[in-house]
PDB file of N, CA, C and O in Angstrom, chain B, residues numbered from 101:
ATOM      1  N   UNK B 101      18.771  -1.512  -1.460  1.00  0.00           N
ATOM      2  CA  UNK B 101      17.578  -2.328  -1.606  1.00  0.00           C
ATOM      3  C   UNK B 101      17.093  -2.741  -0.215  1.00  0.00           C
ATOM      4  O   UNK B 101      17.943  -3.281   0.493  1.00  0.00           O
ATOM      5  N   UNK B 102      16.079  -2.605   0.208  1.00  0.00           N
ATOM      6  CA  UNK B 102      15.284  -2.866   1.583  1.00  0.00           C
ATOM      7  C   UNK B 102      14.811  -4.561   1.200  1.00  0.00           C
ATOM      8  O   UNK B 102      14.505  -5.249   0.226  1.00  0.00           O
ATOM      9  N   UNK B 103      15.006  -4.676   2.801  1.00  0.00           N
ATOM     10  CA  UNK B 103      14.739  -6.237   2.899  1.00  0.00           C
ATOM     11  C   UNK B 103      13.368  -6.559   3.492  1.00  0.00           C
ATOM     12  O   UNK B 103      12.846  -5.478   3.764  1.00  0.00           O
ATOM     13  N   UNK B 104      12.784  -7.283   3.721  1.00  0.00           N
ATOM     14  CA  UNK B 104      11.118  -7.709   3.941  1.00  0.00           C
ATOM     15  C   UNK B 104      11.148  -7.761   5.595  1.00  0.00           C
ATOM     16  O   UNK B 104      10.196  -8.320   6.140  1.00  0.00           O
ATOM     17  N   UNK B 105      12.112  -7.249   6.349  1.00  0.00           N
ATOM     18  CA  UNK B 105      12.216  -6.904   7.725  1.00  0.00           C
ATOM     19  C   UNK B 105      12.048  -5.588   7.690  1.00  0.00           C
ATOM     20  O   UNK B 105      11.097  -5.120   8.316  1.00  0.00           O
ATOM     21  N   UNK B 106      12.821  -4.825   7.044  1.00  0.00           N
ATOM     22  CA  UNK B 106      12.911  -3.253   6.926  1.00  0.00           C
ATOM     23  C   UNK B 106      11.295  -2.511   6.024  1.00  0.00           C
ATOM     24  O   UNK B 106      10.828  -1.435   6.399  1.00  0.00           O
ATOM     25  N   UNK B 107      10.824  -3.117   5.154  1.00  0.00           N
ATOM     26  CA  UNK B 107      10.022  -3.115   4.572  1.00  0.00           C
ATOM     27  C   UNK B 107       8.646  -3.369   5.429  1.00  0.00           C
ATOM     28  O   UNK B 107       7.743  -2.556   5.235  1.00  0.00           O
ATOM     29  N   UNK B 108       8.399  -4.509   6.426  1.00  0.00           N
ATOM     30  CA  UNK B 108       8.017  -4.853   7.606  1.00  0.00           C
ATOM     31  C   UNK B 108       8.138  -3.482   8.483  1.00  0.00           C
ATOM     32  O   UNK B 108       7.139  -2.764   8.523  1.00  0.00           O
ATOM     33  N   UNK B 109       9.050  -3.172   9.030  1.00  0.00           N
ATOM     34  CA  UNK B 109       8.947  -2.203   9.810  1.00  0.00           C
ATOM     35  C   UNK B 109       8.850  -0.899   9.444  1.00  0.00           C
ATOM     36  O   UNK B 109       8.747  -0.109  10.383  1.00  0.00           O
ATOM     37  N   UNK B 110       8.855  -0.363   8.130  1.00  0.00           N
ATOM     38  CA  UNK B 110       8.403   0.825   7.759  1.00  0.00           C
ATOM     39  C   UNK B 110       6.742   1.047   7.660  1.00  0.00           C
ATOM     40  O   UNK B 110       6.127   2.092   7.870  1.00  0.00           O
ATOM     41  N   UNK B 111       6.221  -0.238   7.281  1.00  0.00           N
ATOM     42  CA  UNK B 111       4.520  -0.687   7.758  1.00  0.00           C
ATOM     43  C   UNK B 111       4.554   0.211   8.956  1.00  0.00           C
ATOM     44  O   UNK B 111       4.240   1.392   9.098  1.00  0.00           O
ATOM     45  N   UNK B 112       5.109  -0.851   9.920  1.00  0.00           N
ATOM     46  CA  UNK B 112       4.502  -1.008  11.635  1.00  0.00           C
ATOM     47  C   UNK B 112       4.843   0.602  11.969  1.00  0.00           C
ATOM     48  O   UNK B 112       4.198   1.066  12.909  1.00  0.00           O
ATOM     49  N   UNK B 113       5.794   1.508  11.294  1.00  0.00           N
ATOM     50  CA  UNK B 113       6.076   2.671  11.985  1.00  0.00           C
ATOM     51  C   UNK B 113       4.857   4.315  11.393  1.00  0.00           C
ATOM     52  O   UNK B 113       4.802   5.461  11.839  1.00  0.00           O
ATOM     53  N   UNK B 114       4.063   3.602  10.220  1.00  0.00           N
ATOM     54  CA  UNK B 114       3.463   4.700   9.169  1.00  0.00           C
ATOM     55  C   UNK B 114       2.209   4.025   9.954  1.00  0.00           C
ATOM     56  O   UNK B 114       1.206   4.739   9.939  1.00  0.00           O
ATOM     57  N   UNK B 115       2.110   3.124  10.451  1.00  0.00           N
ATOM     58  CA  UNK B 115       0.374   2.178  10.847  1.00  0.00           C
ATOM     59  C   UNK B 115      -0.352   2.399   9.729  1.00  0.00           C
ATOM     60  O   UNK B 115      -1.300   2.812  10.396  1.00  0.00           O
ATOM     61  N   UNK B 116      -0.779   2.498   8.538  1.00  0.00           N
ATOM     62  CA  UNK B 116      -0.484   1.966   7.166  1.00  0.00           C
ATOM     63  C   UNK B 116      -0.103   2.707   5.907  1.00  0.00           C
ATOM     64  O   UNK B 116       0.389   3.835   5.925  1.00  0.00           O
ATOM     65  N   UNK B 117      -0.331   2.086   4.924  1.00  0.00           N
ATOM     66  CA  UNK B 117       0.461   3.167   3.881  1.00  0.00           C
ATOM     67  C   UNK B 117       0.075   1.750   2.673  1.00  0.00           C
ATOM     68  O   UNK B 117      -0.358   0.602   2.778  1.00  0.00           O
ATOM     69  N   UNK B 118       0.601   2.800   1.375  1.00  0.00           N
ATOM     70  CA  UNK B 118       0.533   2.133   0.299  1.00  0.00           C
ATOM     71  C   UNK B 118       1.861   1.952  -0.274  1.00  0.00           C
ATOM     72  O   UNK B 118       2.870   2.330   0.321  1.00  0.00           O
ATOM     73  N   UNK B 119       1.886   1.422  -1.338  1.00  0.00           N
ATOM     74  CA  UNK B 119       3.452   0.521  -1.954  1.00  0.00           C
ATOM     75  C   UNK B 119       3.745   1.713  -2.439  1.00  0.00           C
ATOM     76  O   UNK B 119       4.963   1.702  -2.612  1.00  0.00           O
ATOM     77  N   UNK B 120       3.293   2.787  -2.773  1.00  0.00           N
ATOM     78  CA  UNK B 120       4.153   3.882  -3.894  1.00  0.00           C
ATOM     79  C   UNK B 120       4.880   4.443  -2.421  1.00  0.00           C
ATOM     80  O   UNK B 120       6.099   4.450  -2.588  1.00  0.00           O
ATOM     81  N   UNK B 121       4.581   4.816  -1.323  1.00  0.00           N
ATOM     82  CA  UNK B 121       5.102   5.510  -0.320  1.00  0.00           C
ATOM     83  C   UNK B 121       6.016   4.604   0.190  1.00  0.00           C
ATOM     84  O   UNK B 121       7.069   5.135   0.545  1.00  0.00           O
ATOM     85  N   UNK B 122       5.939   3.240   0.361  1.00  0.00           N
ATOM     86  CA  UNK B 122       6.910   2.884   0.368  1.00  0.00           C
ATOM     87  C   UNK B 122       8.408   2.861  -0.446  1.00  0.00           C
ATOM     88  O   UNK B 122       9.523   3.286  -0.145  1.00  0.00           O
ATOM     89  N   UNK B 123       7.791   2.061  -1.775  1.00  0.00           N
ATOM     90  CA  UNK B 123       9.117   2.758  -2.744  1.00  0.00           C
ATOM     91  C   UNK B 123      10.020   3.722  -2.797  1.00  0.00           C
ATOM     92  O   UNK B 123      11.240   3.656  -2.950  1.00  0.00           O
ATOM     93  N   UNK B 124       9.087   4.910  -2.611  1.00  0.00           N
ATOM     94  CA  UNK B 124       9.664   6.130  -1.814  1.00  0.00           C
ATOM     95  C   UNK B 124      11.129   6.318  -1.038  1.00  0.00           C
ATOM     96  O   UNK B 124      12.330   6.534  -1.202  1.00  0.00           O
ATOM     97  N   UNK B 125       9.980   6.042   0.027  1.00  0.00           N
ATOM     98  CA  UNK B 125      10.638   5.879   1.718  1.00  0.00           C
ATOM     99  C   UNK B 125      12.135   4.909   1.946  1.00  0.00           C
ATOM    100  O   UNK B 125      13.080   5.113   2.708  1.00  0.00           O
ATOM    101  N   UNK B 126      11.924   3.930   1.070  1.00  0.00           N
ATOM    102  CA  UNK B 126      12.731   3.071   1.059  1.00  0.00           C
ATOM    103  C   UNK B 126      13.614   2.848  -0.075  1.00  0.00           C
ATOM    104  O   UNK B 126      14.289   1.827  -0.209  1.00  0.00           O
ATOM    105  N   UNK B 127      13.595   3.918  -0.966  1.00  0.00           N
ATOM    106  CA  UNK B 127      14.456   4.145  -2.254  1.00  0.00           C
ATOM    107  C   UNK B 127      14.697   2.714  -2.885  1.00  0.00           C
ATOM    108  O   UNK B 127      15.791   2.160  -2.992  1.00  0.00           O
ATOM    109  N   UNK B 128      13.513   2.239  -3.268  1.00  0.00           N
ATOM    110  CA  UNK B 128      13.074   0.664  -3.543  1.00  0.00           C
ATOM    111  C   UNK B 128      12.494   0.558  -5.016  1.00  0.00           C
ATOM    112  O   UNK B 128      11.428   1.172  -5.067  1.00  0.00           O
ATOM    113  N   UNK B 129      12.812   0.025  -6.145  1.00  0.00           N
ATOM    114  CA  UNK B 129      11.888   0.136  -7.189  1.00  0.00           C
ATOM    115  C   UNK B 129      10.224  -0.515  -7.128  1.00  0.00           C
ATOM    116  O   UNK B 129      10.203  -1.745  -7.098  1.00  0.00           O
ATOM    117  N   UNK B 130       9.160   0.019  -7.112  1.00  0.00           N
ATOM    118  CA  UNK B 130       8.037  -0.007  -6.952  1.00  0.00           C
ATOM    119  C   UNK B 130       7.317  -1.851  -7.215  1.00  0.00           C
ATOM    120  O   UNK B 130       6.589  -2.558  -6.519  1.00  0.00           O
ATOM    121  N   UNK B 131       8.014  -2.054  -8.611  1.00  0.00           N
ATOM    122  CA  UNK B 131       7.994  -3.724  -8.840  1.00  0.00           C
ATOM    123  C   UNK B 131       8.191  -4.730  -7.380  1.00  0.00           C
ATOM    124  O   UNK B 131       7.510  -5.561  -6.779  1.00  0.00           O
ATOM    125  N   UNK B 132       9.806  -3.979  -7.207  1.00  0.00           N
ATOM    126  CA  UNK B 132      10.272  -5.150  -6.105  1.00  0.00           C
ATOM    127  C   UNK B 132       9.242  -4.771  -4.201  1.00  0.00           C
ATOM    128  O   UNK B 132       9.017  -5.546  -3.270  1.00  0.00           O
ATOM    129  N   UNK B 133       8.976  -3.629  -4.337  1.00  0.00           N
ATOM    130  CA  UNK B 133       8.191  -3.505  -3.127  1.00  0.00           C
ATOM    131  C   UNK B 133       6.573  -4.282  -3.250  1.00  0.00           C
ATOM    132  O   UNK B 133       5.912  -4.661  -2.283  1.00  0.00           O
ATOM    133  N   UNK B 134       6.299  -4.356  -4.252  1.00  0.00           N
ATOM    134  CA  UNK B 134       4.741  -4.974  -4.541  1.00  0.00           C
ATOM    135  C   UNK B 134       5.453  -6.074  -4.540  1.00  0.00           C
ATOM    136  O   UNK B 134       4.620  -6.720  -3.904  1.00  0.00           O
ATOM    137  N   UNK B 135       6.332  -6.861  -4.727  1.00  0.00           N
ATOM    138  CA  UNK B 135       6.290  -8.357  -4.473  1.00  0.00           C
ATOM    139  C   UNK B 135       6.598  -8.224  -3.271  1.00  0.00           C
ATOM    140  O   UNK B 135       5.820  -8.908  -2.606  1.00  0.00           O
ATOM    141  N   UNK B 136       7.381  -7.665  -2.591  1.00  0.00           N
ATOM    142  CA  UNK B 136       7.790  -8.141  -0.867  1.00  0.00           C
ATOM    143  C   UNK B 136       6.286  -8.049  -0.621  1.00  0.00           C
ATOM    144  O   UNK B 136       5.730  -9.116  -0.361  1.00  0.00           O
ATOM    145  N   UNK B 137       5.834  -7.380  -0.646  1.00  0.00           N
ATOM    146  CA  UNK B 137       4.020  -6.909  -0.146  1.00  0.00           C
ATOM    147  C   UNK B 137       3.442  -7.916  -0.060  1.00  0.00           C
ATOM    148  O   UNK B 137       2.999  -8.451   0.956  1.00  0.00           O
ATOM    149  N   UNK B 138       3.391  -8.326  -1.343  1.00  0.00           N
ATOM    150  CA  UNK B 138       2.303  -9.834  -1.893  1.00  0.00           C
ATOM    151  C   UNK B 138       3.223 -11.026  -0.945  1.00  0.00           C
ATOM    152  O   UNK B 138       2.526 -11.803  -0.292  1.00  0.00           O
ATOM    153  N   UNK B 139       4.525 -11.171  -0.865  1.00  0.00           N
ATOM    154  CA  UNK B 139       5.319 -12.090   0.336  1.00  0.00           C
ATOM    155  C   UNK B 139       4.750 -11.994   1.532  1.00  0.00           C
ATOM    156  O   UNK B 139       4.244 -12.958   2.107  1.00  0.00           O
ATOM    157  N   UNK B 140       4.794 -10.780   2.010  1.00  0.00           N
ATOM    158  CA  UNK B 140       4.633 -10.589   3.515  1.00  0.00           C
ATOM    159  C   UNK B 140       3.584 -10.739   3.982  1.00  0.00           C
ATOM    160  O   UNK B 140       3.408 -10.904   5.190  1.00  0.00           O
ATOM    161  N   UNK B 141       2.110 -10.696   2.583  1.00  0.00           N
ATOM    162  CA  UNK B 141       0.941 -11.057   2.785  1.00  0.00           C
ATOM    163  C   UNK B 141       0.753 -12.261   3.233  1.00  0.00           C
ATOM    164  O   UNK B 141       0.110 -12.531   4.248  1.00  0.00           O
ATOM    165  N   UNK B 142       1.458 -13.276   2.294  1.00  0.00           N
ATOM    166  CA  UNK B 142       1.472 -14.876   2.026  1.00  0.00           C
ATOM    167  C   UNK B 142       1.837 -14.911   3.290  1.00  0.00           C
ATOM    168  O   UNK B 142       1.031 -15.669   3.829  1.00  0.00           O
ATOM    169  N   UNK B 143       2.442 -14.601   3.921  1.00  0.00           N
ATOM    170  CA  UNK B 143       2.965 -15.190   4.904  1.00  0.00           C
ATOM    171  C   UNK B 143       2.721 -15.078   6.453  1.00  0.00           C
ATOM    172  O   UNK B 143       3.270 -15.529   7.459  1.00  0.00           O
ATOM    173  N   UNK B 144       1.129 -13.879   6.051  1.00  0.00           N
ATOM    174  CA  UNK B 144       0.852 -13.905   7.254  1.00  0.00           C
ATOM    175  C   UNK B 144       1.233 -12.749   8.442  1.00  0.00           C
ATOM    176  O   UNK B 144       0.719 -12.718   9.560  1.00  0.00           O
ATOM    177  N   UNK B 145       2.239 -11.823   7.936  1.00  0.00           N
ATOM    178  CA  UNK B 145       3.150 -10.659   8.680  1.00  0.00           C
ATOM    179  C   UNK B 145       2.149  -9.535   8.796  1.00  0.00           C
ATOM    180  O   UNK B 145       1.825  -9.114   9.907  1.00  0.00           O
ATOM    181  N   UNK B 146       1.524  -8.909   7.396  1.00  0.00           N
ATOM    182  CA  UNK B 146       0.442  -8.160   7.167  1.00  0.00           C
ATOM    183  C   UNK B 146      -0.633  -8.138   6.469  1.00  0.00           C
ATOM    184  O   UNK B 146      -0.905  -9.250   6.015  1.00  0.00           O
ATOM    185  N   UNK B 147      -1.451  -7.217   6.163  1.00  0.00           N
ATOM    186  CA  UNK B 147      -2.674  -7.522   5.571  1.00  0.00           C
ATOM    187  C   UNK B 147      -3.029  -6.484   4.351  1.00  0.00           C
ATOM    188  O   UNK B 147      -2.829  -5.290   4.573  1.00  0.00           O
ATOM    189  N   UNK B 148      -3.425  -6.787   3.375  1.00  0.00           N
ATOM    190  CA  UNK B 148      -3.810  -5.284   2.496  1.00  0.00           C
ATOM    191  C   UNK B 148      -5.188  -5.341   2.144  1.00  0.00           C
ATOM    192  O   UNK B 148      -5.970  -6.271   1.950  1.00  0.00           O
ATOM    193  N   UNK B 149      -5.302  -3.791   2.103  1.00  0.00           N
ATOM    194  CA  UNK B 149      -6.600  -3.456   2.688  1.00  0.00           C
ATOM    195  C   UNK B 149      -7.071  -2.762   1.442  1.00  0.00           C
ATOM    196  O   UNK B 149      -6.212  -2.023   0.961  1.00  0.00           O
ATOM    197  N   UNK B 150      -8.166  -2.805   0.821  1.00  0.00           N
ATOM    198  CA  UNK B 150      -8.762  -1.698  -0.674  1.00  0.00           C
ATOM    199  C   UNK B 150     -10.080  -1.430  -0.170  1.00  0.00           C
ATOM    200  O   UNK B 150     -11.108  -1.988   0.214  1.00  0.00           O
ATOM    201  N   UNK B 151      -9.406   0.008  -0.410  1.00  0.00           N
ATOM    202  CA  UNK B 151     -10.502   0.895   0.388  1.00  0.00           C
ATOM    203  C   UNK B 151     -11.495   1.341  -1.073  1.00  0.00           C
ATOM    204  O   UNK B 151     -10.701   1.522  -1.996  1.00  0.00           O
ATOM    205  N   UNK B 152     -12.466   1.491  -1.388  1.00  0.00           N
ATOM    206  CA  UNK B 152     -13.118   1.959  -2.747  1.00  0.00           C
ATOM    207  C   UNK B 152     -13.594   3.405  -2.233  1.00  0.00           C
ATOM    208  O   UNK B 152     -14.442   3.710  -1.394  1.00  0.00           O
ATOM    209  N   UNK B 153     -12.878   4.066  -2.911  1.00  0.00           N
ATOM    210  CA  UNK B 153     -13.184   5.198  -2.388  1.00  0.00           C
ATOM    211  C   UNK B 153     -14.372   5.948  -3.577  1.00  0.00           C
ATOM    212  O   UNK B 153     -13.962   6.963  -4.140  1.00  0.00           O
ATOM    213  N   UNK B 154     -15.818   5.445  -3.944  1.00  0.00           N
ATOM    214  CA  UNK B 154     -16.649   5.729  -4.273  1.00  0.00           C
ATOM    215  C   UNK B 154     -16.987   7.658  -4.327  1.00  0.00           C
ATOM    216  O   UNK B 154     -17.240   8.424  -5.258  1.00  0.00           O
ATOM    217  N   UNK B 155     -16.802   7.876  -2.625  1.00  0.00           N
ATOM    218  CA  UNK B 155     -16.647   9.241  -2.227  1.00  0.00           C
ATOM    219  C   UNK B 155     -15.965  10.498  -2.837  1.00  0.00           C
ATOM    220  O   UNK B 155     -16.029  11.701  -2.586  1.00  0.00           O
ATOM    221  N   UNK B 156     -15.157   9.596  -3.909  1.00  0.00           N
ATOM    222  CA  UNK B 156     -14.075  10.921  -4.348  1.00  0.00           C
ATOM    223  C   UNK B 156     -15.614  11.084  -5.742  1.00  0.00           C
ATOM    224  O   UNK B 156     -16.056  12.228  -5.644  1.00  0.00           O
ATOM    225  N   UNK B 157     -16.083  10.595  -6.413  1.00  0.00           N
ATOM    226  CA  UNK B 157     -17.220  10.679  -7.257  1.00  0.00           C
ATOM    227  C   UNK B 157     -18.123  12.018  -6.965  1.00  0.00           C
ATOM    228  O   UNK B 157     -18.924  12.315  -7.851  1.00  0.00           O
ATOM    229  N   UNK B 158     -18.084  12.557  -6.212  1.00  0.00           N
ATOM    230  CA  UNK B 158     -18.838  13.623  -5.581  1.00  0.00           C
ATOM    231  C   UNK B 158     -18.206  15.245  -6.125  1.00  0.00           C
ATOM    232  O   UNK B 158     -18.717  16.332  -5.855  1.00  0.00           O
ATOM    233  N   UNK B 159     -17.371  15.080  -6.679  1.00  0.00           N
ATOM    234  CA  UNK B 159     -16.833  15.482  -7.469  1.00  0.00           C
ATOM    235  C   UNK B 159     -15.416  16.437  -7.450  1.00  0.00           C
ATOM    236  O   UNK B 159     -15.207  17.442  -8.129  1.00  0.00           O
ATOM    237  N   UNK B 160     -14.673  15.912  -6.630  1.00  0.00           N
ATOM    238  CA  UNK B 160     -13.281  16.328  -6.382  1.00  0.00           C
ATOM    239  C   UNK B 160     -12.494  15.476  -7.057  1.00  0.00           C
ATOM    240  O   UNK B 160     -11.396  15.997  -7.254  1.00  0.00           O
ATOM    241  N   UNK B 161     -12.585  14.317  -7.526  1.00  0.00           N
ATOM    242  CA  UNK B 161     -12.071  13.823  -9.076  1.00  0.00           C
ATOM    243  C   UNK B 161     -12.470  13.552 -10.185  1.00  0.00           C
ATOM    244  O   UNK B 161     -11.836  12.964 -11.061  1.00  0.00           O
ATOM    245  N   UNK B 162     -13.866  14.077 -10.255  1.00  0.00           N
ATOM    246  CA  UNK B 162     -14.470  13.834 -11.520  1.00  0.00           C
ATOM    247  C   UNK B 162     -13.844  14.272 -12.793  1.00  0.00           C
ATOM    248  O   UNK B 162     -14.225  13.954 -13.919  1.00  0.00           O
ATOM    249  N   UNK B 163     -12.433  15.347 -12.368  1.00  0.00           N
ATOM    250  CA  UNK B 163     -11.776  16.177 -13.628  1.00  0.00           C
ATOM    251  C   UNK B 163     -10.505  15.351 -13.637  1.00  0.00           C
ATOM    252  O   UNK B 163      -9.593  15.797 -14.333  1.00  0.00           O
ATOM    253  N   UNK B 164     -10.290  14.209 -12.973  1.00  0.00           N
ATOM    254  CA  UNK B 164      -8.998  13.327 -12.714  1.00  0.00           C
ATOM    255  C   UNK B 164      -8.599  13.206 -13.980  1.00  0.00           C
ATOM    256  O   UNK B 164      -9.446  13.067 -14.863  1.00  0.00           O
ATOM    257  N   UNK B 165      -7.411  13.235 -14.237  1.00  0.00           N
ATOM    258  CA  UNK B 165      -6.839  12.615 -15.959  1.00  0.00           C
ATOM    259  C   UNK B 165      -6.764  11.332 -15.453  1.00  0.00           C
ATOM    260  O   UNK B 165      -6.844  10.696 -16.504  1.00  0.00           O
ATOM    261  N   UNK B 166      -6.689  10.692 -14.771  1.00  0.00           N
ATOM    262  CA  UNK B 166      -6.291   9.034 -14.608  1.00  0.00           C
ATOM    263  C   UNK B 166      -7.751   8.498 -14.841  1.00  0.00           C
ATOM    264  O   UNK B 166      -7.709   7.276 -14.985  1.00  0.00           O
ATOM    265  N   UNK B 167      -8.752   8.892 -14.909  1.00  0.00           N
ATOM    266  CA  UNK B 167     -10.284   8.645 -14.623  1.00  0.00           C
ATOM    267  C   UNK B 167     -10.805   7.680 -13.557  1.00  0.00           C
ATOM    268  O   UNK B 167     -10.688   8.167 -12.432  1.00  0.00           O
ATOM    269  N   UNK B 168     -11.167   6.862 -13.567  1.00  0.00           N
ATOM    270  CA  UNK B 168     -11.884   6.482 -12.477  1.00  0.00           C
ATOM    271  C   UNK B 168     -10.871   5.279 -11.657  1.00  0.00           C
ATOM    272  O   UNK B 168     -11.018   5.089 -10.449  1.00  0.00           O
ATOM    273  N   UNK B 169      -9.971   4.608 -12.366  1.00  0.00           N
ATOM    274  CA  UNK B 169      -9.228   3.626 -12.142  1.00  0.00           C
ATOM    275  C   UNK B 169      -8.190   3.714 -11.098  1.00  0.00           C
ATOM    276  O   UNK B 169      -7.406   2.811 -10.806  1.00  0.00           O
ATOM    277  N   UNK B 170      -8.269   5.137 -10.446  1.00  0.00           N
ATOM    278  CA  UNK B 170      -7.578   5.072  -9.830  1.00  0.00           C
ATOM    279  C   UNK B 170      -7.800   5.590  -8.208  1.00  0.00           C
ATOM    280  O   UNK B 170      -6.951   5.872  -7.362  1.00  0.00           O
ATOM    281  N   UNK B 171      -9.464   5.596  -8.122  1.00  0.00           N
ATOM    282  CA  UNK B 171      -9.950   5.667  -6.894  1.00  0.00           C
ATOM    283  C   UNK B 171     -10.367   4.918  -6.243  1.00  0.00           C
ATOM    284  O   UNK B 171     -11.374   5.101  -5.560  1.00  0.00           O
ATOM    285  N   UNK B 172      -9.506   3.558  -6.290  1.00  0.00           N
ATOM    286  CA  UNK B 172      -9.502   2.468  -5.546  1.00  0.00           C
ATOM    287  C   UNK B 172      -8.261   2.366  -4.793  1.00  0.00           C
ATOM    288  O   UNK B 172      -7.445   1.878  -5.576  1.00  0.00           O
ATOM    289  N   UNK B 173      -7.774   2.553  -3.806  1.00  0.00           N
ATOM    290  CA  UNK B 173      -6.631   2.604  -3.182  1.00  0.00           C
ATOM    291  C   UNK B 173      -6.517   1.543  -1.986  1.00  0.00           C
ATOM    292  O   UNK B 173      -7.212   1.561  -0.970  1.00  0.00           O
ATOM    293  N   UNK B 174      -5.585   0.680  -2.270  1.00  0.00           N
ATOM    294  CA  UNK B 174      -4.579  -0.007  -1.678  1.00  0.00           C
ATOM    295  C   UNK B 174      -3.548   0.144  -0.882  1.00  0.00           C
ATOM    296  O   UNK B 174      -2.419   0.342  -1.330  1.00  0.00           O
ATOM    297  N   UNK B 175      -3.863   0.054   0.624  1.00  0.00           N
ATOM    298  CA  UNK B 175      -2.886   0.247   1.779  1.00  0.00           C
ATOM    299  C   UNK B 175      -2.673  -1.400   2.316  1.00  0.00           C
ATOM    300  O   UNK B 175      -3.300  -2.417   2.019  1.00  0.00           O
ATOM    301  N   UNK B 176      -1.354  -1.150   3.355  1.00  0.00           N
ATOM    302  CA  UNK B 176      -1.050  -2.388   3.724  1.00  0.00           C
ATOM    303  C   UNK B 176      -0.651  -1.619   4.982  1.00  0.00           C
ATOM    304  O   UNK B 176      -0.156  -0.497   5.094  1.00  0.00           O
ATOM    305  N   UNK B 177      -1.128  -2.859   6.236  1.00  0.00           N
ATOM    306  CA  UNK B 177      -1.122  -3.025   7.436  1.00  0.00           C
ATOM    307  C   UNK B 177      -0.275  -3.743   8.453  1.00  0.00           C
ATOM    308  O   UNK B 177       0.244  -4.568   7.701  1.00  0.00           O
ATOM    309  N   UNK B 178       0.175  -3.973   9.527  1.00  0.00           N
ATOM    310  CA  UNK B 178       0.834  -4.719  10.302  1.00  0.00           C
ATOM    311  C   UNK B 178      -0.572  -5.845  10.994  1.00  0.00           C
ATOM    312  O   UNK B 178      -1.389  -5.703  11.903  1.00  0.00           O
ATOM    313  N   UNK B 179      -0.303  -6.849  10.082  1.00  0.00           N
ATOM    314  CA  UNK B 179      -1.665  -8.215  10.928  1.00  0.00           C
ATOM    315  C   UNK B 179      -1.761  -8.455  12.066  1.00  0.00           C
ATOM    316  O   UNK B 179      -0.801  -9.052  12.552  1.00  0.00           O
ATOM    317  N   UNK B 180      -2.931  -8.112  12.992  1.00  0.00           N
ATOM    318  CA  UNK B 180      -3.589  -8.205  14.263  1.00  0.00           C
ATOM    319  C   UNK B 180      -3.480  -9.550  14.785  1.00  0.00           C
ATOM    320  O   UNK B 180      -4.310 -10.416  14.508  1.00  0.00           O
ATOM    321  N   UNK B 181      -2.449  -9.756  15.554  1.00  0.00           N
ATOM    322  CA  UNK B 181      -2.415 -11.627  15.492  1.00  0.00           C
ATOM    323  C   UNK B 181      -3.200 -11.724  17.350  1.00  0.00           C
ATOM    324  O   UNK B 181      -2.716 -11.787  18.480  1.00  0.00           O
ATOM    325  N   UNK B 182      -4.269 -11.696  16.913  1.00  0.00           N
ATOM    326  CA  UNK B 182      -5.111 -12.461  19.043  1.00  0.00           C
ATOM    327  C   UNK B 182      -5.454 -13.692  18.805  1.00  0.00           C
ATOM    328  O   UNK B 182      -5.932 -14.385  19.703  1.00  0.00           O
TER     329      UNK B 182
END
């Protein structure tokens, strides 16, 4: 199980990424990585970012089985502290 340091630094080393690649990466169940996420948010460490990716509409997923719900994608960042 990865800890919210290790989890932290798999961010800072990808410069960003989403929670399923983490889970992954970090042989983490997907639940417990979306809460460290939503922690590390609270707290100021990083930032998450939803990108709407409108663009995929053009029609390279218009045949998606997931349909539209899933061309909103969610990455997380290491927070710019100046």
């Amino acid at each position: 199980m990865a800890s919210l340091l290790q989890l932290r630094d798999a961010i800072a080393l990808c410069g960003s990424t989403g929670a399923n690649q983490l889970s992954q990466q970090l042989a983490t169940p997907l639940p417990l990585v979306e809460a460290m996420l939503e922690r590390l948010t609270a707290m100021g460490k990083i930032e998450r970012i939803e990108q709407d990716n409108r663009g995929c509409l053009t029609g390279s997923c218009k045949r998606c089985p997931e349909g539209n719900n899933h061309c909103n994608i969610v990455i997380y960042q290491i927070k710019n502290h100046h």
